[in-house]
PDB file of N, H, CA, C and O in Angstrom:
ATOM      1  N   UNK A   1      -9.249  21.114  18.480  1.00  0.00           N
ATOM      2  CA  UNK A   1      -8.240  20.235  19.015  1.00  0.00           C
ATOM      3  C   UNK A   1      -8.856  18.919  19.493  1.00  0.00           C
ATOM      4  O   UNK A   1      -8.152  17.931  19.700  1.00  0.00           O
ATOM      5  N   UNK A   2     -10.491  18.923  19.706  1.00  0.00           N
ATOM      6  H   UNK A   2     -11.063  19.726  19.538  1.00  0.00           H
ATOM      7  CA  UNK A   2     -10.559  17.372  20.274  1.00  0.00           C
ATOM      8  C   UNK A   2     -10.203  16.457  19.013  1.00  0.00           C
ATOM      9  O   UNK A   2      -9.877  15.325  19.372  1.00  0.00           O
ATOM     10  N   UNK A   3     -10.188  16.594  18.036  1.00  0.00           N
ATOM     11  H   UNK A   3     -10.453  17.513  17.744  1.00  0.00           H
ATOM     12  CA  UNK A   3     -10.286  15.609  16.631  1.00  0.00           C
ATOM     13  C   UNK A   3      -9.194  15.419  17.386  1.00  0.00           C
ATOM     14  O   UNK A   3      -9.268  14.334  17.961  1.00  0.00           O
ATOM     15  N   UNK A   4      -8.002  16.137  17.683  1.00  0.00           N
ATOM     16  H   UNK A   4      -7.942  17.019  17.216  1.00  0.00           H
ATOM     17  CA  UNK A   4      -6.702  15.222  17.971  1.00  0.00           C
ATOM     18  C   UNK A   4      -6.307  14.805  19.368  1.00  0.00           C
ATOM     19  O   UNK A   4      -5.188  14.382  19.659  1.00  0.00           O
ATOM     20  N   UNK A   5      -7.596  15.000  20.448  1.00  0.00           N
ATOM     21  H   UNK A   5      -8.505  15.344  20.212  1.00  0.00           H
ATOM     22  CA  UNK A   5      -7.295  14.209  21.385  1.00  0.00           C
ATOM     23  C   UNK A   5      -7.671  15.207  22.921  1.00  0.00           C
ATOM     24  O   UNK A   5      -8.028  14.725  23.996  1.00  0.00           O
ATOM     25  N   UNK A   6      -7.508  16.363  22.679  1.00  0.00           N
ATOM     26  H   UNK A   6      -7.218  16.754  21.805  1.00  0.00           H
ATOM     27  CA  UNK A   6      -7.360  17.489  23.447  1.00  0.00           C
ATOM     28  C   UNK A   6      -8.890  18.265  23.366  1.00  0.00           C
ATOM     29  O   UNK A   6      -9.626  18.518  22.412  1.00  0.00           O
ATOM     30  N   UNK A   7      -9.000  18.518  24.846  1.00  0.00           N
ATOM     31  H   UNK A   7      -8.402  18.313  25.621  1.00  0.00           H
ATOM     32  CA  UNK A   7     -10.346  19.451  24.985  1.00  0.00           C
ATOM     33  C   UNK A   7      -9.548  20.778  25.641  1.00  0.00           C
ATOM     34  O   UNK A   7      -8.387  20.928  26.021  1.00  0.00           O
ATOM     35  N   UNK A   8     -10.404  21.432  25.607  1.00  0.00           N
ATOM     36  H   UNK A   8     -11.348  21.310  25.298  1.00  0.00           H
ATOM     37  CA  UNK A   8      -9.956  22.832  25.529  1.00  0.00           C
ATOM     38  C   UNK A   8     -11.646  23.589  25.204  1.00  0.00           C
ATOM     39  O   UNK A   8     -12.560  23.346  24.416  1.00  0.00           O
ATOM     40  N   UNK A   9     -11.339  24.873  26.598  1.00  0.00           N
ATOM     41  H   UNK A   9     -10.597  25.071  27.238  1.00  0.00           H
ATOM     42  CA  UNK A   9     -12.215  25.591  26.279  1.00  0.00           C
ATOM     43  C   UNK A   9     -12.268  26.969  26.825  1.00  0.00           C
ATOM     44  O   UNK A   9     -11.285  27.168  27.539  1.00  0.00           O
ATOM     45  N   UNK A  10     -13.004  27.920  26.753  1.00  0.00           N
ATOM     46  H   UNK A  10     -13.803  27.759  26.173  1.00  0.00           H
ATOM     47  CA  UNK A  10     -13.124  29.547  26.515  1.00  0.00           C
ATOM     48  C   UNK A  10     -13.400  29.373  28.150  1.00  0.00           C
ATOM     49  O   UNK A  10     -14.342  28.817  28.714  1.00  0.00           O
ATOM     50  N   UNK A  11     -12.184  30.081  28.730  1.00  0.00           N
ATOM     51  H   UNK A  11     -11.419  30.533  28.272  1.00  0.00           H
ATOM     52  CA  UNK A  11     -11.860  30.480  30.132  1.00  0.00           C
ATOM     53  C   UNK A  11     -12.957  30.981  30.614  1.00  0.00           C
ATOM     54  O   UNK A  11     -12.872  30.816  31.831  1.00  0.00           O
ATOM     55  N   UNK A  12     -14.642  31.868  30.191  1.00  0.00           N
ATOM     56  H   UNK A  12     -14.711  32.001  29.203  1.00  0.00           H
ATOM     57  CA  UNK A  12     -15.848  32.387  30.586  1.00  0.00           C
ATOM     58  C   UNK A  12     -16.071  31.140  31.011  1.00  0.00           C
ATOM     59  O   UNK A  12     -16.288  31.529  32.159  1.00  0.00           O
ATOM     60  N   UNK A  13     -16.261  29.545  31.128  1.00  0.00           N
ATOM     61  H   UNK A  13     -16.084  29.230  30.196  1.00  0.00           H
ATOM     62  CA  UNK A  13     -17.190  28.838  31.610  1.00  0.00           C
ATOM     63  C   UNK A  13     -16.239  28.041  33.209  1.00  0.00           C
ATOM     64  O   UNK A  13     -16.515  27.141  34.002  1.00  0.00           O
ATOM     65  N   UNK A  14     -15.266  28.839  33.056  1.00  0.00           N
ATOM     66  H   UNK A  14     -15.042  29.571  32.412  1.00  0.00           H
ATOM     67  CA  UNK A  14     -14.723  29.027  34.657  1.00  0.00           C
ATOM     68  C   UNK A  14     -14.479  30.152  35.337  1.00  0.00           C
ATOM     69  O   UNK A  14     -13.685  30.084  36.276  1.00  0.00           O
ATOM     70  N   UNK A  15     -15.121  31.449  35.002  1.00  0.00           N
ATOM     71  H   UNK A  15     -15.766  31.505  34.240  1.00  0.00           H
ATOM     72  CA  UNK A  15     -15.445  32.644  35.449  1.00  0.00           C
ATOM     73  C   UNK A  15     -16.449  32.367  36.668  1.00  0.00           C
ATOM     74  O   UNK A  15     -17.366  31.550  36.747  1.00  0.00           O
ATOM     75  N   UNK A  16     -15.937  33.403  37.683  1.00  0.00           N
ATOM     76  H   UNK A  16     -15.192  34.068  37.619  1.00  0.00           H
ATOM     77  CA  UNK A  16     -17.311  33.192  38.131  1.00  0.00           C
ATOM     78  C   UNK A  16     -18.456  33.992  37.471  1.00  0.00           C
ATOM     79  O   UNK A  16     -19.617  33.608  37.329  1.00  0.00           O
ATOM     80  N   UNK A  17     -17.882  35.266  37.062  1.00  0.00           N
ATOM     81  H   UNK A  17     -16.939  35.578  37.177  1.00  0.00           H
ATOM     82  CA  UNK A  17     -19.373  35.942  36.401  1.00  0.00           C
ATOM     83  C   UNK A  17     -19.169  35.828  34.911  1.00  0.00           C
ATOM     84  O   UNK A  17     -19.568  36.728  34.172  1.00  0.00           O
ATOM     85  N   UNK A  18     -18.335  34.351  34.267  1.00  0.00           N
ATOM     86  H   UNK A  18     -18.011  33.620  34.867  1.00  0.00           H
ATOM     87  CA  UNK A  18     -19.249  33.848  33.055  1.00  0.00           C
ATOM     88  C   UNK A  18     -19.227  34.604  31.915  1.00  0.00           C
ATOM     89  O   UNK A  18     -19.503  34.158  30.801  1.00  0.00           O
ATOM     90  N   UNK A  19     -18.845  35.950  32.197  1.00  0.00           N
ATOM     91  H   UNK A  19     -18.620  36.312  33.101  1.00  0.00           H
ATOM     92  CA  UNK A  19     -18.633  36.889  30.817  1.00  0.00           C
ATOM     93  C   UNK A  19     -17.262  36.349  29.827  1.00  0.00           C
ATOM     94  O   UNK A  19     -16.152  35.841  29.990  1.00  0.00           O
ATOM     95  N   UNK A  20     -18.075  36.789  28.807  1.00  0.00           N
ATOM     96  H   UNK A  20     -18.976  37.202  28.675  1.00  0.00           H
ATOM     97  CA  UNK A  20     -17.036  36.649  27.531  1.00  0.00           C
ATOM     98  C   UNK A  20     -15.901  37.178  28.157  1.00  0.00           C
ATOM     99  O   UNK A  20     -15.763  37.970  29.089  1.00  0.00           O
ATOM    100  N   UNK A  21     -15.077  36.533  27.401  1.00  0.00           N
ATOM    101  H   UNK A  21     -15.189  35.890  26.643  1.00  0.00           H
ATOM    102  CA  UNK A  21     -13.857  36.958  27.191  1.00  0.00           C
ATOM    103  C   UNK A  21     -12.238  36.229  26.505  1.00  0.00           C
ATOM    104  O   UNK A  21     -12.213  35.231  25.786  1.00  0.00           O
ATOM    105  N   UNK A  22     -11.208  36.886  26.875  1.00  0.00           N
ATOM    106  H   UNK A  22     -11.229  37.697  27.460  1.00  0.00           H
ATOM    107  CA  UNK A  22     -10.317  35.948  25.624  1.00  0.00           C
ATOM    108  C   UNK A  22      -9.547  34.793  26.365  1.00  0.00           C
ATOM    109  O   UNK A  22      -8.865  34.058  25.650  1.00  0.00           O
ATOM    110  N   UNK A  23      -9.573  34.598  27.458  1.00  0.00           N
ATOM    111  H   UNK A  23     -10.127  35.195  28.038  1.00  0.00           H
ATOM    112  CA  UNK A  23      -9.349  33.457  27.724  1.00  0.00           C
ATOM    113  C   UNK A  23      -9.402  32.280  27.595  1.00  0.00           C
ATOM    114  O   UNK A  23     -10.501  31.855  27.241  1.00  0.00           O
ATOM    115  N   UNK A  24      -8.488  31.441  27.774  1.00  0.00           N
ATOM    116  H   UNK A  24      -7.595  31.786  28.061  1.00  0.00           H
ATOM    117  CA  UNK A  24      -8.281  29.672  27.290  1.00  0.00           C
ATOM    118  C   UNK A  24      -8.154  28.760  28.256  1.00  0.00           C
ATOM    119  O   UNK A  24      -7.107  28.724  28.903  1.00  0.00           O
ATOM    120  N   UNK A  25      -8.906  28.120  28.442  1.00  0.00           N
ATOM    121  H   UNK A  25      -9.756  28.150  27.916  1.00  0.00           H
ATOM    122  CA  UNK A  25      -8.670  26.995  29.931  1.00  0.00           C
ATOM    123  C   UNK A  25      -7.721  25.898  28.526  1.00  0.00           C
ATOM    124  O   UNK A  25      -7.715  25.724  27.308  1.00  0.00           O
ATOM    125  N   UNK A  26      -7.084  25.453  29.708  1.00  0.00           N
ATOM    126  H   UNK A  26      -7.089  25.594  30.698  1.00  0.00           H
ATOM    127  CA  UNK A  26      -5.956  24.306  28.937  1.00  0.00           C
ATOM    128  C   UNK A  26      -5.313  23.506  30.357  1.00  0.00           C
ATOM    129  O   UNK A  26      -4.759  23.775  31.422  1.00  0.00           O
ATOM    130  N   UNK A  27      -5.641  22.736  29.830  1.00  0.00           N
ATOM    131  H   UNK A  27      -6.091  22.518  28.965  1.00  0.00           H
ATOM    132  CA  UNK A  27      -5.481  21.655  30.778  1.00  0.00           C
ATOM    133  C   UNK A  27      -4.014  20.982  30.887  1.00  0.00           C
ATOM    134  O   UNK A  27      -3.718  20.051  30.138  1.00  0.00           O
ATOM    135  N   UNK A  28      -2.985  21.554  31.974  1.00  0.00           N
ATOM    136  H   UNK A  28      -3.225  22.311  32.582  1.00  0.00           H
ATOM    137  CA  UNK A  28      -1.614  22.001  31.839  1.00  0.00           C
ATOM    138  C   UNK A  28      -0.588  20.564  32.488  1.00  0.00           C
ATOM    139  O   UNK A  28       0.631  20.536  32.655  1.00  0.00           O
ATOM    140  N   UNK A  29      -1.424  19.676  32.699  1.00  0.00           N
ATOM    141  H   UNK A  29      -2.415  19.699  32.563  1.00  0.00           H
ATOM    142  CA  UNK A  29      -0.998  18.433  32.768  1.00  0.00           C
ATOM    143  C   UNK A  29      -0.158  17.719  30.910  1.00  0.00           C
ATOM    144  O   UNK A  29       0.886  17.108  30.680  1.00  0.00           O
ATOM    145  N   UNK A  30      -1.393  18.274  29.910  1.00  0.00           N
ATOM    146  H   UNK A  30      -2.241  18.771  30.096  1.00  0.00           H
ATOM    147  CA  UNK A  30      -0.847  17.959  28.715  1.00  0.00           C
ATOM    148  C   UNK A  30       0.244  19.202  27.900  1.00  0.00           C
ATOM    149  O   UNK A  30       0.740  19.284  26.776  1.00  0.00           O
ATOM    150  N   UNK A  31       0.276  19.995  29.054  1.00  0.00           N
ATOM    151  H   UNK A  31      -0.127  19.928  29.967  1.00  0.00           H
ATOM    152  CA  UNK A  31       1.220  20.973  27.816  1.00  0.00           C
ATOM    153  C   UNK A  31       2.975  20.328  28.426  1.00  0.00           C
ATOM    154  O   UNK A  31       3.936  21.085  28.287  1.00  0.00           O
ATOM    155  N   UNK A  32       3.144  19.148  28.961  1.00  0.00           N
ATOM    156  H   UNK A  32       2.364  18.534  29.075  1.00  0.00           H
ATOM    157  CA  UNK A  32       4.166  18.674  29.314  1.00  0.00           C
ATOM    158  C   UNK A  32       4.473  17.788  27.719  1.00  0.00           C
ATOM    159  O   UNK A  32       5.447  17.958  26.986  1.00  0.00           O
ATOM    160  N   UNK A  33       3.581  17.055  27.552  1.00  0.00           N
ATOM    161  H   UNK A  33       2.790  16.917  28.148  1.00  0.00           H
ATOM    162  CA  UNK A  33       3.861  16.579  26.031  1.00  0.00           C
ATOM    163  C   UNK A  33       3.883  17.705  24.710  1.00  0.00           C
ATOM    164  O   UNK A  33       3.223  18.710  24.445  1.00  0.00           O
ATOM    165  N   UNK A  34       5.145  16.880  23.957  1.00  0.00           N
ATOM    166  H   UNK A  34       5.680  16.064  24.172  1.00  0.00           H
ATOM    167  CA  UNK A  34       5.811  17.800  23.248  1.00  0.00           C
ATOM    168  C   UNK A  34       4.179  17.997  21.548  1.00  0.00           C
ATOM    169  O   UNK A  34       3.855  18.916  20.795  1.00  0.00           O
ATOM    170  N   UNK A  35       3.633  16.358  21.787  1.00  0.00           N
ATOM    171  H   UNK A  35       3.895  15.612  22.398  1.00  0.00           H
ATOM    172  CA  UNK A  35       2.232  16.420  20.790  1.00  0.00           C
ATOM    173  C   UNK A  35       1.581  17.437  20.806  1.00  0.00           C
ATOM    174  O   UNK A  35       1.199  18.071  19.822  1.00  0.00           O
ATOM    175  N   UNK A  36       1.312  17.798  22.489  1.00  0.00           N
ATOM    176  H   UNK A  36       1.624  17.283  23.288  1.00  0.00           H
ATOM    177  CA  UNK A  36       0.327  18.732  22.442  1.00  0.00           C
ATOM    178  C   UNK A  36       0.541  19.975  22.057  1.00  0.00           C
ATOM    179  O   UNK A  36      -0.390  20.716  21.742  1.00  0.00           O
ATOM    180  N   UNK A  37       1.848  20.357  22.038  1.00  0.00           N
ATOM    181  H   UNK A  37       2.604  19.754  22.294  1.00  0.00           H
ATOM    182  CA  UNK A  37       2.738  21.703  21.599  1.00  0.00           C
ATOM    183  C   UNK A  37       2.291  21.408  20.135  1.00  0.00           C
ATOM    184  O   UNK A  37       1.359  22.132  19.787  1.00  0.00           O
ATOM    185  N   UNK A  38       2.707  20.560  19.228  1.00  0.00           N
ATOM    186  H   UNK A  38       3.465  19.972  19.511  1.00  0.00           H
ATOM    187  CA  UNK A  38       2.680  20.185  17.925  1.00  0.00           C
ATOM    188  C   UNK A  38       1.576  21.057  17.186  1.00  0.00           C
ATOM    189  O   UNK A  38       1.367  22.076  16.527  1.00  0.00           O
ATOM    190  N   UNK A  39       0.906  19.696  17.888  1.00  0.00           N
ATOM    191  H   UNK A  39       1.076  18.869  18.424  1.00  0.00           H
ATOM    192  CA  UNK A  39      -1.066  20.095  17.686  1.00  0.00           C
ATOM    193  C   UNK A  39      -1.642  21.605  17.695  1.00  0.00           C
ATOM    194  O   UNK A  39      -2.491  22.037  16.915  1.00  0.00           O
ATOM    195  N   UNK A  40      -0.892  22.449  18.929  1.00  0.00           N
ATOM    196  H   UNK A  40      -0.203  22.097  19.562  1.00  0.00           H
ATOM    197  CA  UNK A  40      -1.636  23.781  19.392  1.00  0.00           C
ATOM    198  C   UNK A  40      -1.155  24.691  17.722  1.00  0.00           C
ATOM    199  O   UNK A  40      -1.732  25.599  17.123  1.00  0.00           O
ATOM    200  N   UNK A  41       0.293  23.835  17.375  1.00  0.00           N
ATOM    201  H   UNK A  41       0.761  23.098  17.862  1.00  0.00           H
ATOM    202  CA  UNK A  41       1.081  25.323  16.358  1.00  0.00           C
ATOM    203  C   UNK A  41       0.274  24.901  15.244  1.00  0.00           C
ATOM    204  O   UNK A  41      -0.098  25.767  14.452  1.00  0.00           O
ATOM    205  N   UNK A  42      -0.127  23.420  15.021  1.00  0.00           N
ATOM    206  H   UNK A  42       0.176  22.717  15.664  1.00  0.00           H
ATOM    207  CA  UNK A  42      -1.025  23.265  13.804  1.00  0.00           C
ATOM    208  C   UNK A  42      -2.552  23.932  13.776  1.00  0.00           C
ATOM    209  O   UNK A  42      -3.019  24.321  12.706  1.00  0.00           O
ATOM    210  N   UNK A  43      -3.142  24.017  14.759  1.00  0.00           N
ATOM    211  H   UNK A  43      -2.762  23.700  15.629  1.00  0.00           H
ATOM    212  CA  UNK A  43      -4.440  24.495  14.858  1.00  0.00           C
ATOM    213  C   UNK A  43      -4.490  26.077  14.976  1.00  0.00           C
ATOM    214  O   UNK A  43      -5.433  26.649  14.429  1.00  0.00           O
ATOM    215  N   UNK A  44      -3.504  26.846  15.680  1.00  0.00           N
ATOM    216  H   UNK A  44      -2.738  26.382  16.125  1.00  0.00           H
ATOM    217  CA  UNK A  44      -3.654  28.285  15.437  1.00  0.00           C
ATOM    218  C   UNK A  44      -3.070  28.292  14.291  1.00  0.00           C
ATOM    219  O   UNK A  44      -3.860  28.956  13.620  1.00  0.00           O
ATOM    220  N   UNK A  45      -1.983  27.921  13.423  1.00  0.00           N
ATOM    221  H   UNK A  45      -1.342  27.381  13.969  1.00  0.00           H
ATOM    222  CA  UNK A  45      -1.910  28.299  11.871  1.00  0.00           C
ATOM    223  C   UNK A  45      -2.930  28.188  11.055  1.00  0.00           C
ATOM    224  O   UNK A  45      -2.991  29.103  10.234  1.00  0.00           O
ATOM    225  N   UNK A  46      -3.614  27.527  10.999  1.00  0.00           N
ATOM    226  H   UNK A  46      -3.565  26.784  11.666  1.00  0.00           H
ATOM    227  CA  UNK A  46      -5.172  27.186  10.835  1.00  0.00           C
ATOM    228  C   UNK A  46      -6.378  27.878  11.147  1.00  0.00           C
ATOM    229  O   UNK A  46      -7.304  27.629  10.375  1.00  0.00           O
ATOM    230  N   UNK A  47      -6.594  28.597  11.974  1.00  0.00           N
ATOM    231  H   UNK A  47      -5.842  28.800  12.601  1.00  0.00           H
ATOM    232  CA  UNK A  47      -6.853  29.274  12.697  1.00  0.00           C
ATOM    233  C   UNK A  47      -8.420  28.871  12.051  1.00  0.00           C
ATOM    234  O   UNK A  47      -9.432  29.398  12.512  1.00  0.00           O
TER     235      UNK A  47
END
């Protein structure tokens, strides 16, 4: 997602104990724009 503007990253590097896992930090200021919705359905179809 940064190619289109958006960072985003694996919820472990705001853990405190850092372990893997399936979490998504998303930065929820941009999930108010309807782009960033756009963008998310193009990149998981993509996967």
């Amino acid at each position: 997602m940064l190619d289109e503007g958006y960072l985003i990253a694996p919820g472990a590097l705001f853990h405190a104990t850092r372990q893997p896992c399936t979490l998504m930090r998303i930065n929820f200021g941009n999930t108010q724009e309807p782009a960033f919705w756009r963008t998310w359905k193009k990149v998981v179809k993509t996967g």
